[in-house]
C-alpha positions as CSV (number, residue, x, y, z in Angstrom):
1,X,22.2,28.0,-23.2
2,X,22.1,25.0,-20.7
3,X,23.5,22.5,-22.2
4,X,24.0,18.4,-20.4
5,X,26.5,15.9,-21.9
6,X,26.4,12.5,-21.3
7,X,29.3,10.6,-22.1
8,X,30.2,7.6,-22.7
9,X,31.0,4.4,-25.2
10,X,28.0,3.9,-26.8
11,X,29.1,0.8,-27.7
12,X,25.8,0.2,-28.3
13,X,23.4,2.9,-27.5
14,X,20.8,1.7,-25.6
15,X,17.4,2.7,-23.8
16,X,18.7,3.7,-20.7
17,X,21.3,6.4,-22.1
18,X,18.5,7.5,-24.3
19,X,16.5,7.2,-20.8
20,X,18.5,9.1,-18.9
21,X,19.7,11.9,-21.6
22,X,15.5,12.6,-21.8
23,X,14.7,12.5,-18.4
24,X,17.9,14.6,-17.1
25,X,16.8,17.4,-19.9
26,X,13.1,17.4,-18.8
27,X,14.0,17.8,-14.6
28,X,16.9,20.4,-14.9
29,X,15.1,22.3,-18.2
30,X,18.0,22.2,-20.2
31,X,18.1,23.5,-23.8
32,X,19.4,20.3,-25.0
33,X,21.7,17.0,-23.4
34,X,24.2,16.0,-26.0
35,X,25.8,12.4,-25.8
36,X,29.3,12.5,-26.4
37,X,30.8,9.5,-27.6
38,X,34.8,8.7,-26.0
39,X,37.3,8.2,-29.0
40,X,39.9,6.2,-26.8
41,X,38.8,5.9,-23.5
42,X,41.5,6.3,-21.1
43,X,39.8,3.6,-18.6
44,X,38.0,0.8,-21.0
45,X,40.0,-1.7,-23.2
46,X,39.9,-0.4,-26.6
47,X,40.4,-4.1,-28.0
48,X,36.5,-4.1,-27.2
49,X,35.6,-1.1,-28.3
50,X,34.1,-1.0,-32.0
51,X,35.1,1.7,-34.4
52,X,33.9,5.3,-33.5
53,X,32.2,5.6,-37.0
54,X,29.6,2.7,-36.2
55,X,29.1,4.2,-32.9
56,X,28.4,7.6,-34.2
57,X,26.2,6.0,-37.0
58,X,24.7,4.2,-34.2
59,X,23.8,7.3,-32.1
60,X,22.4,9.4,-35.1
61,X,19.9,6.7,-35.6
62,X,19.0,6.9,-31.8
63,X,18.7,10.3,-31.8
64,X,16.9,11.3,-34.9
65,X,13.4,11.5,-33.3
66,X,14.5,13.4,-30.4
67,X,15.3,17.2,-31.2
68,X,16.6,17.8,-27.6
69,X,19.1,15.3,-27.6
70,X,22.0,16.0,-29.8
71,X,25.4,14.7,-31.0
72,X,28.6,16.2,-29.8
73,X,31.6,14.8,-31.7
74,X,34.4,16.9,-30.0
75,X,36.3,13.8,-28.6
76,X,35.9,12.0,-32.1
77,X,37.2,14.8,-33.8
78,X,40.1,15.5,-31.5
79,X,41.4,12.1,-31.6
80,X,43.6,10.3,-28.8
81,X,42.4,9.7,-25.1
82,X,39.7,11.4,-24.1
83,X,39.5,13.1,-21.1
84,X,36.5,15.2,-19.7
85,X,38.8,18.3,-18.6
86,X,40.3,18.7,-22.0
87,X,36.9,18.6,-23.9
88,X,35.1,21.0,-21.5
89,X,38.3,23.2,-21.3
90,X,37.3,23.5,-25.4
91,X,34.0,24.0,-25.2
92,X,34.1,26.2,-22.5
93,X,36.5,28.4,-24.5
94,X,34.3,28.2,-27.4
95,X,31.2,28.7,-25.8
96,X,31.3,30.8,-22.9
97,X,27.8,32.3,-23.0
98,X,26.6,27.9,-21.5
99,X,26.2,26.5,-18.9
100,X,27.8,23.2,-18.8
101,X,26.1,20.0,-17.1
102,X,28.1,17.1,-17.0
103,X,25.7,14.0,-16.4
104,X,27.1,10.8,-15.0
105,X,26.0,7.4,-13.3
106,X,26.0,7.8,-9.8
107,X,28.3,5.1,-9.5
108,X,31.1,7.2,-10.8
109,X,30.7,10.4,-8.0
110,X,33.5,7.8,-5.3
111,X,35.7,8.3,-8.2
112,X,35.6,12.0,-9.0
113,X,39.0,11.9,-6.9
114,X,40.9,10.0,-9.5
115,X,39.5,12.0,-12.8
116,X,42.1,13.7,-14.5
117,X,42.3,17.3,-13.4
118,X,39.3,17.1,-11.7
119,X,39.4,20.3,-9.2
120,X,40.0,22.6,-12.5
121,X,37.4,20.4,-14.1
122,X,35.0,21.5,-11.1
123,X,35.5,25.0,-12.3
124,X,34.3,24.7,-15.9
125,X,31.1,22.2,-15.0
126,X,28.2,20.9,-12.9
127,X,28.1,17.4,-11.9
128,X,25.1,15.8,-12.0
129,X,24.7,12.1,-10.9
130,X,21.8,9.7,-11.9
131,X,21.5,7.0,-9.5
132,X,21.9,3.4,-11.0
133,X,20.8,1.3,-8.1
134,X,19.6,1.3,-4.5
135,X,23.1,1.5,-3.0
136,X,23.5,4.9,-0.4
137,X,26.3,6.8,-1.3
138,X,28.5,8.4,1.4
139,X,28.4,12.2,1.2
140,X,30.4,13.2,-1.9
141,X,33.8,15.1,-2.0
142,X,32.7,17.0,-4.5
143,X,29.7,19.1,-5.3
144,X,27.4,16.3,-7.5
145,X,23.6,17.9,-8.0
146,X,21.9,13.8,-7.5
147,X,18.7,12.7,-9.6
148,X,16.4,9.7,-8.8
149,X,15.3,8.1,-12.1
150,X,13.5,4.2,-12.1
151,X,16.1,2.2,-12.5
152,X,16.6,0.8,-15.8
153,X,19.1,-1.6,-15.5
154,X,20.6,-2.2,-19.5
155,X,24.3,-2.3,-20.1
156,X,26.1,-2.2,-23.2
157,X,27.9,-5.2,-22.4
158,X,24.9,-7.7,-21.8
159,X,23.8,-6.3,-25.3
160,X,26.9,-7.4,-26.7
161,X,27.0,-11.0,-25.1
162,X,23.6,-11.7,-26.1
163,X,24.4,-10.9,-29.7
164,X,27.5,-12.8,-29.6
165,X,25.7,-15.7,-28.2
166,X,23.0,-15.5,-31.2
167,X,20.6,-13.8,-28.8
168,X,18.3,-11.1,-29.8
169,X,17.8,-7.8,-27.4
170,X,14.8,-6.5,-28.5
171,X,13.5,-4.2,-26.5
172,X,16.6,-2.7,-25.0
173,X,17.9,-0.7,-27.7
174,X,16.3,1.0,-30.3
175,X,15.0,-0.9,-33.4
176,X,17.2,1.2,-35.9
177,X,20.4,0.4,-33.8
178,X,19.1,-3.2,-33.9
179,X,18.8,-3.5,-37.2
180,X,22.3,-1.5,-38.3
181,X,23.9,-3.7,-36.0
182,X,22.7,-6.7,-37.5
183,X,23.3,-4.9,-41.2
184,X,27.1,-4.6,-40.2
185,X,27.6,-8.0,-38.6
186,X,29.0,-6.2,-35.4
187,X,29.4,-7.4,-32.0
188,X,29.2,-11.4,-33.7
């Protein structure tokens, strides 16, 4: 199978992962695009991170009406920091038989060089980049297959500060996640 993970915080969900987890399965033809939430990012402040079980509830709610997009709880589960080479490393072992296409914002391709175990990590993966604005990147140390998607410019954090500010983001997250925020008090 071809199989894309997106990863990230999820912290919340929003359109534009849902956006770009759709889109990137539709223009490469993959069997499915799984999000993968981080347990303990090794880059973000986990002070501001919410607990992975609202996050996960948060996702299955996203994704329920979308077949092709799936859940992959392998960073969950193994607990700890979560780096892309040991999850893939996993996977791979576990799953030779796929092909593995590891979907990030284009942003991130200036700092493949810093990713932990990155060359080794070239081995078991293909990069694929999704631009997130009109900036023109310099050629790319690293092979990164680069998609043009419209740019929908939601972040995680603007949907947080709007809700702690008594704001309500309709519109740039699903209803459901919405609504279990709200249920939970989170993000207040």
């Amino acid at each position: 199978m071809r199989i894309g993970i997106l990863g990230g915080n999820f912290n919340p969900v929003h359109h534009a992962h849902l956006f770009i987890a759709d889109q990137i399965q539709q223009l490469l033809a993959l069997d499915e695009v799984q999000l993968m939430p981080e347990n303990e990012p090794p880059h973000i402040d986990t002070k501001s991170t919410i607990s992975a079980e609202h996050r996960v509830n948060m996702l299955r709610l996203a994704l329920q009406d979308y077949p092709q997009l799936t859940l992959n709880l392998s960073e969950i589960e193994r607990g700890g920091k979560s780096y892309t080479y040991d999850t893939l490393s996993k996977l791979t072992a576990e799953h030779p038989e796929n092909e593995y296409f590891f979907i990030i914002g284009g942003d991130m391709v200036d700092y493949l060089e810093k990713w932990y175990r990155i060359d080794d990590l070239m081995q078991l993966v293909k990069f694929v980049a999704v631009r997130r604005d009109q900036t023109v990147l310099t050629a790319p140390k690293y092979p990164v297959q680069m998609i043009d998607l419209p740019l929908l410019n939601i972040s995680s954090s603007y949907i947080r500060g709007s809700l702690e500010a008594n704001r309500h983001p309709n519109f740039l997250l699903p209803a459901e996640v919405l609504s279990y925020i709200n249920q939970h008090g989170l993000y207040r």
